[in-house]
N, C-alpha and C positions, 0 to 999 in steps of 0.2 A: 169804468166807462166801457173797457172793453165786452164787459161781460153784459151789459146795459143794449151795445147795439145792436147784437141778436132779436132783437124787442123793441127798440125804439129806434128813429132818426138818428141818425150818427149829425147833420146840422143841426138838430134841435138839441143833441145831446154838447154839442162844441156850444153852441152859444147860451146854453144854461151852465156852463163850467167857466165860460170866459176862453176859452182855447182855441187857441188857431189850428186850423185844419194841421198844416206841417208840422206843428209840433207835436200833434197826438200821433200822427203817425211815426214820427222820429223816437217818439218813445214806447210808440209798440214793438219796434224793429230794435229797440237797445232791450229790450227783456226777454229778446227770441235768444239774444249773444249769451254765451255762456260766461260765468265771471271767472276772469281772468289771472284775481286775487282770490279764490275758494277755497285754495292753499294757502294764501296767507292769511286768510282770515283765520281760519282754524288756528295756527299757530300764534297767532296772538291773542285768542281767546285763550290756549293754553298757557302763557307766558303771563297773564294778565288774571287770570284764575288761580295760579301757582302762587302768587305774588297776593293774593286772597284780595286783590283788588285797591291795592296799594303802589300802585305804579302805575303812573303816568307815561304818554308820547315818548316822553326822550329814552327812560329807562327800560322801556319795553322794546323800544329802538334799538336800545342798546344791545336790550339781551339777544336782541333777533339779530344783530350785528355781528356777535360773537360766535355765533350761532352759524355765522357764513352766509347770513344773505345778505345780498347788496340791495339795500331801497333805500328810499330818502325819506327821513323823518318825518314830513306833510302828511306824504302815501299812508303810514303808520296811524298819526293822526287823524287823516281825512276817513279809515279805515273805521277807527276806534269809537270817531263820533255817530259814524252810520250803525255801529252793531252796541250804540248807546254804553259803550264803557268806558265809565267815567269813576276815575280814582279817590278813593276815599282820602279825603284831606286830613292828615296830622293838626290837631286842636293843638292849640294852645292857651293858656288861661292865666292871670293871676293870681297865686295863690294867698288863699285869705287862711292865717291861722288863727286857733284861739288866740282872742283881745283880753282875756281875763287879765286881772293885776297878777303877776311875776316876780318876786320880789319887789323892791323897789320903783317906782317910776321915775325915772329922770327927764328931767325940763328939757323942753326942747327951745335946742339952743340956736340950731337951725333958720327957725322962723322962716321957713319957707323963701332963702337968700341960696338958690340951685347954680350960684355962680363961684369962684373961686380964683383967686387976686396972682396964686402960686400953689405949683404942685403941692402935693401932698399934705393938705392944708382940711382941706374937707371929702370927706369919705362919705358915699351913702352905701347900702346894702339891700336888700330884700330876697326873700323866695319866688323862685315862678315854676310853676307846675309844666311841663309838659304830659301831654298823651302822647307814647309810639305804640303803635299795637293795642294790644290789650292792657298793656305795662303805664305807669305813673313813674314820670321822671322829674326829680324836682332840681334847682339852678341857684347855687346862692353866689351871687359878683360881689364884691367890691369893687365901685365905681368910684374913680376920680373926677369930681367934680370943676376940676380944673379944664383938663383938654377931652374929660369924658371918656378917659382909656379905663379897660379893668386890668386893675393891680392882680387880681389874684383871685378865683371862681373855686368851687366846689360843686361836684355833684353827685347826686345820691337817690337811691329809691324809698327812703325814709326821711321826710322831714323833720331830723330829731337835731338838737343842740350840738352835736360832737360833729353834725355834717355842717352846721355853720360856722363854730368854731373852727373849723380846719382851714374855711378860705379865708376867715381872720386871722387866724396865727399865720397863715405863709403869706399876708399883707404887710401883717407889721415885720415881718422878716425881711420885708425889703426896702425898710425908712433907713436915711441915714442917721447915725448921732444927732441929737438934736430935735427931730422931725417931730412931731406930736400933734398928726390931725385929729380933726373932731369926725366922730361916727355916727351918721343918723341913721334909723332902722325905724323901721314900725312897731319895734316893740310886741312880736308876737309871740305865743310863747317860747318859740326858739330864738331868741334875738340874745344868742351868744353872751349870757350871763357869766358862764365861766370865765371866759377872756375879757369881761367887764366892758360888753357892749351894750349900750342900749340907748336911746335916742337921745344925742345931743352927751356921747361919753366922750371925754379926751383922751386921745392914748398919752 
């Protein structure tokens, strides 16, 4: 608009905009002002670039906290949204393995009953993929299906059978005498055959 009223009405150009007089001029007079953040912006573009664009408001706060400036994390934010940088979100997925047959199938004994009367009674398990970076991170829990705590998790950059057996084996490492849950899994093809897990196994 500014460059418009050289050439035109400056009221014919406000009431084809919708704009009230004082406000065009209020914001002619704030783009004369030099910004007062120039230096911070930079350095957040730099903090924010370094971090390949993987850090969010608080952490880029932080770094620039460390850093020895004193702002308040909004300013950071309100900063970040104006110069459109916006953090690459960590994916997370389910992870689907081969379904093929595996040795064995075991029944499942489960039947889709996701409650549990007393600890250590009913175990489930499965893999979940994450994405950090460029890297593939996979998650195998044993969850008690009693109060929903994990007994005991593994994690690994290979979804192979020896990383599932490991949060198997330091599960059942922590039953008492006696104890003998049931394990459901999906059944893929790392679904812990060695340790003799697979959908609907009793330890």
């Amino acid at each position: 608009m500014i460059a418009l009223k050289a050439s035109h009405s400056l009221p014919l150009l406000l009431q084809a905009a919708g704009l009230a007089r004082s406000t065009f001029f209020h914001r002619q007079a704030a783009l004369k002002k030099p910004d007062r953040h120039a230096e911070l912006r930079a350095q957040i573009h730099e903090v924010f670039t370094g971090a390949r664009g993987r850090y969010g408001h608080r952490r880029v706060h932080a770094v620039l906290t460390r850093q020895g400036e004193q702002i308040a994390r909004k300013t950071v934010l309100k900063l970040m949204r104006e110069e459109n940088l916006v953090c690459k979100v960590r994916t997370r997925r389910k992870y689907s393995s081969y379904k093929g047959q595996v040795g064995r199938i075991a029944d499942n004994l489960l039947k889709r009953e996701f409650n549990a009367a007393a600890p250590n009674t009913k175990w489930v398990t499965d893999v979940t993929e994450f994405k950090i970076a460029e890297r593939k991170v996979y998650l195998s829990p044993v969850l008690d299906l009693f109060d929903r705590s994990i007994v005991a998790y593994s994690v690994s950059e290979s979804p192979n059978t020896a990383f599932t057996n490991e949060s198997l084996i330091e599960a059942i490492g922590t039953l008492a005498p006696g104890e003998t849950p049931m394990m459901h899994s999906d059944q893929g093809f790392q679904a812990l055959p060695n340790a003799g897990c697979s959908r609907g196994w009793c330890a």
